[in-house]
KOLMIPA-431745 format. One record per residue: x, y, z of N, C-alpha, C, O in turn; residue in one letter. Coordinates in pm, whole numbers, padded with zeros to 5 digits, always signed. Each point is the difference from the previous one (the first is absolute). Layout:
// KOLMIPA-431745
XYZXYZXYZXYZA
...
***
This chain:
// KOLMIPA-431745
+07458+00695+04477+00038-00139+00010+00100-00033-00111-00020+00018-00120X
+00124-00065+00173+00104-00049-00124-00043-00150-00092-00024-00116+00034X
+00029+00172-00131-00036-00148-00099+00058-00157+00013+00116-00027+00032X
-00187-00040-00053+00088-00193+00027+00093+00018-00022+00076-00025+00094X
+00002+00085-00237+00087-00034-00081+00122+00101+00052+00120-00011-00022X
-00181+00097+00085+00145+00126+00054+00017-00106+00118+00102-00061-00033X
-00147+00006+00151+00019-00072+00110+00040-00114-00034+00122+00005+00014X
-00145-00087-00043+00090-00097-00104+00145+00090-00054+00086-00009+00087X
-00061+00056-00155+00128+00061-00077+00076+00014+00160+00084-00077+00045X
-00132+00181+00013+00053+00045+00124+00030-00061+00120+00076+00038+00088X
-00179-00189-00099+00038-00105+00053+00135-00067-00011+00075-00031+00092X
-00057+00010-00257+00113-00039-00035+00102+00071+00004+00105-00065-00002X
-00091+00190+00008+00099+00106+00048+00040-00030+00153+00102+00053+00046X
-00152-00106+00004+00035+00005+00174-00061+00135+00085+00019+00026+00119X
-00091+00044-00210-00024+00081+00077-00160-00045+00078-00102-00045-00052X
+00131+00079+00197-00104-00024+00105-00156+00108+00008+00000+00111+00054X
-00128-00176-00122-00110+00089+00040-00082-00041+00114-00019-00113+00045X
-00033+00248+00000-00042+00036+00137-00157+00041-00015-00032+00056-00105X
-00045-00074+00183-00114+00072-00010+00026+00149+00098+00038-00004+00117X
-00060+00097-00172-00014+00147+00061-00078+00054+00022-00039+00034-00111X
-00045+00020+00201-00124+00088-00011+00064+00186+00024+00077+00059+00076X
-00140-00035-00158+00023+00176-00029-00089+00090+00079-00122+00007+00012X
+00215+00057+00033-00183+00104+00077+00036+00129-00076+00110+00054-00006X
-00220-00018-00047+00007+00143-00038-00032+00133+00121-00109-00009+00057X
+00166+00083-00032-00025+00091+00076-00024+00182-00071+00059+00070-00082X
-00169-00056+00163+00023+00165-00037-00056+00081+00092-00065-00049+00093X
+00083+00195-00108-00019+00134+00087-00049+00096-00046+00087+00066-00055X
-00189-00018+00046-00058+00091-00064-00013+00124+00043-00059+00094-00051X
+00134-00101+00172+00021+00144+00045+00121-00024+00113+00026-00114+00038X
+00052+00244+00016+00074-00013+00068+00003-00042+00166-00092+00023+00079X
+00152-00055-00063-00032-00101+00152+00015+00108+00130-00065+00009+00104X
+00188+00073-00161+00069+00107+00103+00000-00032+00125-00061+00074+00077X
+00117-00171-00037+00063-00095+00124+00135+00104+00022+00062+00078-00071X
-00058-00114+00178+00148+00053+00094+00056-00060+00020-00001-00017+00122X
+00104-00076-00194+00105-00077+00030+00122+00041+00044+00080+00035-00087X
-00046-00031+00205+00130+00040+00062+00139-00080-00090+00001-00110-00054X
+00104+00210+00063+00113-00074-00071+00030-00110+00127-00037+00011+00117X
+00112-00115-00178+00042-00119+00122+00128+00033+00058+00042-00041+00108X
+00001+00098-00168+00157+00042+00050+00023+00109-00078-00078+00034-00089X
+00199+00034+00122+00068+00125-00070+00101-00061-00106+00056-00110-00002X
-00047+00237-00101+00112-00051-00131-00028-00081-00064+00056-00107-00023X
-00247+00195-00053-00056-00119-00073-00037+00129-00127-00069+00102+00007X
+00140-00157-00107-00026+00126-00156-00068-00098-00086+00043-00115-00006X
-00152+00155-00064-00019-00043-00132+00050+00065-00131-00033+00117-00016X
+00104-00170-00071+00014+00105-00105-00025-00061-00086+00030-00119-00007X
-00111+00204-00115-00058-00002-00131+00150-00030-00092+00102+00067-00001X
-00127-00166-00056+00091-00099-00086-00065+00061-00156-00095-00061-00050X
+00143+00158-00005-00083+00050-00111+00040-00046-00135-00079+00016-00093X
+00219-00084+00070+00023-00090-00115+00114-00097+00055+00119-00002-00032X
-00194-00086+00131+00115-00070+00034+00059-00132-00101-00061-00058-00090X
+00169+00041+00128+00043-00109-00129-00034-00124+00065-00007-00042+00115X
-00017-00012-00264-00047-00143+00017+00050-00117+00108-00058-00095+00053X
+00191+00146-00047+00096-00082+00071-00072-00001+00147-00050-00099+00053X
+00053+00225-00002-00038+00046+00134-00113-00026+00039-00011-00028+00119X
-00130+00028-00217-00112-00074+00053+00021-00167+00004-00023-00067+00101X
+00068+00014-00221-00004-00170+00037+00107-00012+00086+00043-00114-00016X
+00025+00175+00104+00009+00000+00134-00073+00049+00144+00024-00031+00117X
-00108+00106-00168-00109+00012+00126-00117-00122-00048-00042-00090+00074X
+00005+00111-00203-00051-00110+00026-00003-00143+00047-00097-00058+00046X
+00211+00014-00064+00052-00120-00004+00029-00028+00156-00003-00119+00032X
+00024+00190+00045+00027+00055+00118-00127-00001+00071+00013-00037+00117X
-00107+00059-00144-00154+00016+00056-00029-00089-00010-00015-00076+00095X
-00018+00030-00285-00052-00084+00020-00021-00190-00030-00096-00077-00007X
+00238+00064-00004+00036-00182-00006-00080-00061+00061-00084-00078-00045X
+00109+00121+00200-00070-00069+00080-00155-00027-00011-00051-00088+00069X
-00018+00158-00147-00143-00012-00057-00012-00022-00112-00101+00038-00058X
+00211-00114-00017-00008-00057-00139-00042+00164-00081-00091-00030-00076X
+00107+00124+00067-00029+00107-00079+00052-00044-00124+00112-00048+00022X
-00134+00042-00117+00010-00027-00173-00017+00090-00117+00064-00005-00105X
-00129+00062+00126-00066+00123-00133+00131+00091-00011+00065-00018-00103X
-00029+00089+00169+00118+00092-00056+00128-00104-00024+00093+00029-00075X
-00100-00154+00151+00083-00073-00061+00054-00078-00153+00094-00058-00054X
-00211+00101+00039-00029-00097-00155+00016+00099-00130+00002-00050-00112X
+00013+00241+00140+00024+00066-00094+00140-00026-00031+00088-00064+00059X
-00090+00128-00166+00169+00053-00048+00021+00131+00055-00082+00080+00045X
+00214-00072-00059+00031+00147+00048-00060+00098-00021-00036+00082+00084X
+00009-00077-00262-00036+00064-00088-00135+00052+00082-00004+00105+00065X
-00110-00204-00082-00133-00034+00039-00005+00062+00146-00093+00061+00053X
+00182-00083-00018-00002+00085+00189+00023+00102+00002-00065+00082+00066X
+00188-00048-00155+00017+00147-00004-00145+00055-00062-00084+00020+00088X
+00056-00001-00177-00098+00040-00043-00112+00000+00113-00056+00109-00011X
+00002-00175+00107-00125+00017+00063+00080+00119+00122-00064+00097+00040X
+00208-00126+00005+00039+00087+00085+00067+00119+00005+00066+00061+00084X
-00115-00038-00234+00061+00157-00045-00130+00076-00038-00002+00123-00013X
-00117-00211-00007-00124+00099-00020-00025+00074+00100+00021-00036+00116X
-00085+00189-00160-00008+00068+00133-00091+00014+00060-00022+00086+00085X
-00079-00215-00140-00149-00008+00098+00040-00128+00037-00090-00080-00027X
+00219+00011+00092+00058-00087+00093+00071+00079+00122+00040+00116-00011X
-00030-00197+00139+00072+00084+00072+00055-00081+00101-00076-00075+00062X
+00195+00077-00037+00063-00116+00115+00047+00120+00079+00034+00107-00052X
-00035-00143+00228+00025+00031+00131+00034-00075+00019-00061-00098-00043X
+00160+00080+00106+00113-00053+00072+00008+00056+00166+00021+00117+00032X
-00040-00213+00046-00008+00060+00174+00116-00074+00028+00026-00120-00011X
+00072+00267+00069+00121-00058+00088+00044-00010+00118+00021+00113+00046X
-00001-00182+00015+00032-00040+00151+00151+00049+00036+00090-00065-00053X
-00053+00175+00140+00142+00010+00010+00057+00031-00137+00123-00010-00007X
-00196+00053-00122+00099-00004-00082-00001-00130-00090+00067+00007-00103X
-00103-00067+00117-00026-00132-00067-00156-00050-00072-00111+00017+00050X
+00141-00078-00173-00132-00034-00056-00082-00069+00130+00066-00092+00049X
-00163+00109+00001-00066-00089+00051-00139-00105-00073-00039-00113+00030X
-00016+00226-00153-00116-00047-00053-00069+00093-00133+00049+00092-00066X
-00116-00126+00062-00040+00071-00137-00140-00029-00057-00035-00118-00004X
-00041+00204-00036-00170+00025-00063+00047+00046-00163+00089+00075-00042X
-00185-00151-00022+00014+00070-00161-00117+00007-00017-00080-00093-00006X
+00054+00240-00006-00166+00054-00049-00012-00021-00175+00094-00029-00074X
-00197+00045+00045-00055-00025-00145-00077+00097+00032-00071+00013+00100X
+00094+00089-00234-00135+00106-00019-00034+00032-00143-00036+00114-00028X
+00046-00209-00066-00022-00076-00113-00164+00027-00045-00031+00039-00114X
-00070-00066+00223-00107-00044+00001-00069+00168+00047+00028+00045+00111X
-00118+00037-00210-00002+00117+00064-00108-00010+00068-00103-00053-00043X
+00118+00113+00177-00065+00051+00111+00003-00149+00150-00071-00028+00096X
+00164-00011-00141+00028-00139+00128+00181-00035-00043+00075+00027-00093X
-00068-00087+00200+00157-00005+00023+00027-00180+00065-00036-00062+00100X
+00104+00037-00202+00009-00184+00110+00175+00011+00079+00113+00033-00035X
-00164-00070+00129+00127-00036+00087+00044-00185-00060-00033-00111+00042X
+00128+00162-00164+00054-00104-00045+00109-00146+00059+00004-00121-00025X
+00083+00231+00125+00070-00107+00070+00006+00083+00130+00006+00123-00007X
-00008-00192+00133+00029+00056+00103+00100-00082+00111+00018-00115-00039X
+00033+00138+00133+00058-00087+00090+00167+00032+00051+00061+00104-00022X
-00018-00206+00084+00103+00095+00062+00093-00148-00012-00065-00102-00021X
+00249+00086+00037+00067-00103+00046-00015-00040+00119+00005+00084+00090X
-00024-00190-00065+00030-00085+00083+00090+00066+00138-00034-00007+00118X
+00105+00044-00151+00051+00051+00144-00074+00121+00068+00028+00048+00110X
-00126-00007-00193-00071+00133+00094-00184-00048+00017-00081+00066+00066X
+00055-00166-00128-00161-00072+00054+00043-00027+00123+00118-00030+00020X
-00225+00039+00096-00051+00021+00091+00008+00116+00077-00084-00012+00089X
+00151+00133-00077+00036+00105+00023-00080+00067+00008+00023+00073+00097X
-00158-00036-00167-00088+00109+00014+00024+00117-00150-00048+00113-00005X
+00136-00180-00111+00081+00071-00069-00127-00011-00084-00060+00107+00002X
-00008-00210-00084-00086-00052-00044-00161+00113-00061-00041+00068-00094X
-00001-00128+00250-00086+00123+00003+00024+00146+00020-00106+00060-00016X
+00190+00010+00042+00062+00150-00019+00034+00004-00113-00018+00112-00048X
+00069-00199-00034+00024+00057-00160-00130-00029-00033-00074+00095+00023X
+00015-00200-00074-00130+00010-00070-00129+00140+00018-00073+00057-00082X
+00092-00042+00235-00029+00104-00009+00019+00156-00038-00087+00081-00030X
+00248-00059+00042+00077+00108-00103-00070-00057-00135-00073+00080-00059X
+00089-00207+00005-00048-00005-00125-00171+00030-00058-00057+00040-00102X
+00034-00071+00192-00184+00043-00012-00009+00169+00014-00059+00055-00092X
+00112+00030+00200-00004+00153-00007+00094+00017-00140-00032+00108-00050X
+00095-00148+00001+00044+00077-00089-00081-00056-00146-00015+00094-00078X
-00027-00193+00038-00138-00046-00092-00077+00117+00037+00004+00081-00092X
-00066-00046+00179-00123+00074+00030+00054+00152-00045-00086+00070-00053X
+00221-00013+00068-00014+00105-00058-00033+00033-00122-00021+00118-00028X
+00011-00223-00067-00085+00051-00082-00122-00048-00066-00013-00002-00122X
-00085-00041+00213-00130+00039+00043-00005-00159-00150-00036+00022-00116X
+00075-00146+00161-00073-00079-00127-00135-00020+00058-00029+00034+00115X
-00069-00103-00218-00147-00095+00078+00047-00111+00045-00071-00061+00080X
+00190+00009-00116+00013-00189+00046+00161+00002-00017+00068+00036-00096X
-00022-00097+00248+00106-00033+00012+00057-00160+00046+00020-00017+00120X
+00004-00085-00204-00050-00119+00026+00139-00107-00006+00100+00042-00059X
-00097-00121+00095+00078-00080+00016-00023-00161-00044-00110+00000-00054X
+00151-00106+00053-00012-00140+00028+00146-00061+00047+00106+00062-00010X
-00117-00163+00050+00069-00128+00096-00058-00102-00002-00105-00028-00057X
+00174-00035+00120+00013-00153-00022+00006-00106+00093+00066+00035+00097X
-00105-00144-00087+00093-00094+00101+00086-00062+00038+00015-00093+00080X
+00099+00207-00204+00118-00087-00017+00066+00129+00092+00117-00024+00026X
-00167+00161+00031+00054+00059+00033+00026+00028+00146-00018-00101+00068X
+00052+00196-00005+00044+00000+00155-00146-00054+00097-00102+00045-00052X
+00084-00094+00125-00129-00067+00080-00079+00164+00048-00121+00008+00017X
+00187+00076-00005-00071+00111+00053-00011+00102-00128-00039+00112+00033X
+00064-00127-00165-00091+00108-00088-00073+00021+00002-00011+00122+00017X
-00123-00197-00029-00104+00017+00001-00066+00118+00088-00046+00110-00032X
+00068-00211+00215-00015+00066+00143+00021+00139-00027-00085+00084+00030X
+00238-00044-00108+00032+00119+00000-00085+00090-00059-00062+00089+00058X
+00062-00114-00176-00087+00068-00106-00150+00012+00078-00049+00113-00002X
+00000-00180+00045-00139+00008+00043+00010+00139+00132-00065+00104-00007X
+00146-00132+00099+00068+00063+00119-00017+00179-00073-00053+00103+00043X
+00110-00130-00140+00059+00152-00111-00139+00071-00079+00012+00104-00064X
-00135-00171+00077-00103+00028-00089-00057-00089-00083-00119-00029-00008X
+00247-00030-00079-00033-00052-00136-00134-00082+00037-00024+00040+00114X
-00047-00107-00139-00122-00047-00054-00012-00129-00080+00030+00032-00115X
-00061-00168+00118+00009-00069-00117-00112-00004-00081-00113+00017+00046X
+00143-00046-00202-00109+00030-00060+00019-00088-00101-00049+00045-00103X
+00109-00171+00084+00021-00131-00050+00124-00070+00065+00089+00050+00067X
-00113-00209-00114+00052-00054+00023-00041-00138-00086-00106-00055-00028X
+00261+00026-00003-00002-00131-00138+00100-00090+00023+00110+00054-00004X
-00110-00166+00025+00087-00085-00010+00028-00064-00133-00096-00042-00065X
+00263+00024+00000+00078-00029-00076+00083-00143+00044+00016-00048+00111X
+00027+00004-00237+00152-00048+00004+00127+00061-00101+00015+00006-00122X
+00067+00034+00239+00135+00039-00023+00110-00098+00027+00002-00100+00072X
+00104+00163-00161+00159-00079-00025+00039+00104+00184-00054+00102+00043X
+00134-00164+00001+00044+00044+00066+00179-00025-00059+00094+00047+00065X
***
């Protein structure tokens, strides 16, 4: 819960708070679903020190439209640093050759892995693109055998995360409502 005095300040900033509810999700083992690709001329590739520039464009790209904030609010510095550690990991799924979307694993935490950001632009949701990557992203978590592979979202995010994630395995195992700046 944010304090009187930050909502007040932030009040006076103009900036707009929201109530959010968070769902925590997790998987404690692998789902090993058969998700057919949706179409042909679909690559993921491992982004192994991508520059800063290039993620706050996938991100920003994913995720505006869901008010996404947290990688927004680092410095370069501060970003680089979380996206050059090598128990971080960004995938990038391309459509034709083109960014379509992108998962950033965390393996920070030993023996579990959080699916930190996930989701795709706007021009490739509804497609079937969605669930075929998350699931590339879940077989490739599982190769190396964590106990907990977990996630959270929001209600600031796409209307079908949740659906999805549940669809995929994940599991909820809290849920908290906040107020956020949007």
């Amino acid at each position: 819960m944010v304090p009187s005095w930050i909502e007040k300040y932030l009040e006076n900033q103009l900036v707009e708070l929201v109530d959010v509810t968070i769902y925590y999700l997790e998987m404690l083992a692998h789902s090993r679903r058969n998700v057919p690709a949706p179409r042909d001329k679909l690559m993921v590739i491992h982004a192994e020190q991508p520059a800063v520039s290039y993620y706050r464009f996938l991100y920003n790209a994913v995720g505006r439209e869901y008010n996404w904030l947290s990688r927004r609010k680092l410095s370069d510095e501060q970003l680089a640093a979380i996206l050059h550690d090598p128990l971080n990991e960004l995938y990038v799924l391309h459509v034709d050759g083109s960014p379509a979307g992108f998962a950033e694993l965390d393996h920070r935490q030993a023996d579990e892995v959080e699916l930190v950001q996930f989701g795709l632009m706007p021009d490739f949701i509804g497609q079937g693109l969605g669930t075929w990557f998350l699931q590339w992203v879940i077989d490739e978590v599982w190769t190396d055998s964590p106990k907990r592979f977990w996630v959270h979202t929001c209600t600031l995010d796409h209307p079908a995360a949740v659906p999805v994630y549940r669809r995929a395995g994940f599991v909820q195992v809290k849920e908290e409502t906040i107020r956020r700046e949007l």
